[in-house]
N, C-alpha and C positions, 0 to 999 in steps of 0.2 A: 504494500500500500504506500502509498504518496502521501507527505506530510510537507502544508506550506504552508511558513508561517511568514505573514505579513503585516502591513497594516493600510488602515482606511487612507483615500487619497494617492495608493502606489500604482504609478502605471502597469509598472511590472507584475507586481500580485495578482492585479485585473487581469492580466495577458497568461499570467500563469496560470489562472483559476480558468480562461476560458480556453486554452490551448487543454487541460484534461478534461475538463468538460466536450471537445470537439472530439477528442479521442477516446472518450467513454472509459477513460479510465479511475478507480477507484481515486478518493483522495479525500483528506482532510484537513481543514484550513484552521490555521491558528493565528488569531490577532493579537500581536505583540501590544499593542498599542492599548488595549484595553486591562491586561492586567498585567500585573509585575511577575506573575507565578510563571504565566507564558514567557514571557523576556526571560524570565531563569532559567526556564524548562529549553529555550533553544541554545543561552549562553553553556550548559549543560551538555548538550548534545553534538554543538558544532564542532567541528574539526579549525581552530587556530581563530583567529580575532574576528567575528562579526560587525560588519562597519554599516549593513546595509539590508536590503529586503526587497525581495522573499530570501528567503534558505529555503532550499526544499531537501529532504529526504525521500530517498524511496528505502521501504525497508527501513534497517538503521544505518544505511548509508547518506552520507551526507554526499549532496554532487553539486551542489551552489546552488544560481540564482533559474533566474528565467532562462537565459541563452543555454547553459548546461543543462538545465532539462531537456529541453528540445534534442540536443544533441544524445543526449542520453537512451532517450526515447527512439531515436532516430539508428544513433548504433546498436540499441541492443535488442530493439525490436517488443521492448517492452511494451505488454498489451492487459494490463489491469482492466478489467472492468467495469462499471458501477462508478456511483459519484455519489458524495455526500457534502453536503455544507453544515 
């Protein structure tokens, strides 16, 4: 599953949330911006200093932003299905 955390007003979260949503891929969104437990929960989780948003995970890989999903998706032919907000 796909985990993206972002926050309200980010181009990129927008483009990431509707790039799996085009792809029918499962996923779950997390807005940093709303509480401090989620900013922990990614500062936690991320691989090396978070400066920006989305992070996404697949799995509990972390693979970055928006452009490395795609590429992600694209080299590995990863095909989650379902969507969740």
């Amino acid at each position: 599953m796909i985990t993206i955390y972002g926050k309200a007003n980010c181009g990129f979260c927008t483009k990431a949330k509707a790039f799996a949503k085009e792809r029918q891929l499962k996923f779950e969104y997390k807005d940093v911006g709303i509480s401090q437990d989620t900013l922990n929960e990614l500062m936690d989780r991320a691989t090396g200093t978070v400066r920006s948003v989305p992070q996404i995970f697949v799995n509990s890989e972390h693979i970055g932003g928006y452009n490395e999903l795609i590429k992600y998706v694209e080299d590995t032919g990863y095909t989650g299905t379902g969507y969740s907000l």
